[in-house]
C-alpha positions in Angstrom: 82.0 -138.2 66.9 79.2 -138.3 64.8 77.2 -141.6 64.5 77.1 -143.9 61.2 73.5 -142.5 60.7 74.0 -139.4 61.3 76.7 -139.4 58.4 74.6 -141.2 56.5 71.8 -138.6 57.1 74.1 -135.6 56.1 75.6 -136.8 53.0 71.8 -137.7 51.3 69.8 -134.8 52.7 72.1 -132.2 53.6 74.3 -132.5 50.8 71.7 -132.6 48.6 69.7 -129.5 49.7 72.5 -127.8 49.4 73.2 -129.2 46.0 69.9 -128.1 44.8 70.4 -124.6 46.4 73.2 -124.0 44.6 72.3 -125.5 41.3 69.0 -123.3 41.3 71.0 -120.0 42.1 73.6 -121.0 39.1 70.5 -121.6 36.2 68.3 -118.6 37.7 69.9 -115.7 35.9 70.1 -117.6 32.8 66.2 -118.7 32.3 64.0 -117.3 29.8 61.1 -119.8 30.3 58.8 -118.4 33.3 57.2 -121.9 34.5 61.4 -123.0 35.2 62.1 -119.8 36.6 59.5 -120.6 39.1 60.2 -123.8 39.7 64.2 -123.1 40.2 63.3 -120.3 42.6 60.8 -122.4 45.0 63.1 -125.2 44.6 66.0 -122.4 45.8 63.9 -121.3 48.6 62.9 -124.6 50.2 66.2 -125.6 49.6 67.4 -122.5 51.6 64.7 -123.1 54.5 65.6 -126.5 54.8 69.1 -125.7 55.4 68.6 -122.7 57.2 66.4 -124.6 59.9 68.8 -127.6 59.9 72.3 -125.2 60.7 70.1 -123.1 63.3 68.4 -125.9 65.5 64.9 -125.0 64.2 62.3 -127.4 62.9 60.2 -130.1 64.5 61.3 -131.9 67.4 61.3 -135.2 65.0 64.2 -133.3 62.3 67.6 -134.1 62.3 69.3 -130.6 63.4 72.9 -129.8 63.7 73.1 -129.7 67.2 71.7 -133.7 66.7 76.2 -133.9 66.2 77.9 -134.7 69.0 81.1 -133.5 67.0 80.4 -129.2 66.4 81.1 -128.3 62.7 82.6 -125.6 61.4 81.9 -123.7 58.2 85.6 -124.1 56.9 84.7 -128.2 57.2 80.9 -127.5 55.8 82.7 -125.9 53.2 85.6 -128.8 52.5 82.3 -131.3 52.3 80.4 -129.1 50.2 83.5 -129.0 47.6 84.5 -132.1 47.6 81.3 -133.5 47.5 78.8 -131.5 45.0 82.1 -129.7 43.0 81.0 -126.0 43.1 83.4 -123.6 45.0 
């Protein structure tokens, strides 16, 4: 079971990167202004990294990874969270 911090730690950071994530890919198609395109698209890409690096074990041996959980996810509950939490499908 996962700790109080490590819940903690998911639903700021993780929830959040993958709020922005999706957020940048909804406005992208729909910009006209270069200088927000750009920032949507680096903002999608860290965004992306981040979360790639967290749900693959990567990163620095100080980063909170997923295999930091004591409980394994699975991407039917990632995707519950991610619903229920941020509101896109």
């Amino acid at each position: 079971m996962p700790t109080t911090d490590q819940i903690d730690y998911f639903n700021e950071h993780v929830l959040y990167e993958l709020l922005m994530l999706r957020y940048a890919q909804s406005r992208l198609p729909h910009v006209t202004d270069q200088l927000l395109w750009n920032a949507l698209f680096a903002t999608f890409n860290v965004s992306a990294r981040n979360l790639y690096d967290f749900l693959n074990n990567k990163g620095k041996s100080n980063e909170v990874k997923i295999g930091d959980y004591k409980t394994p996810f699975k991407a039917s509950s990632i995707a519950r969270i991610t619903r229920s939490t941020t509101g896109f499908e």
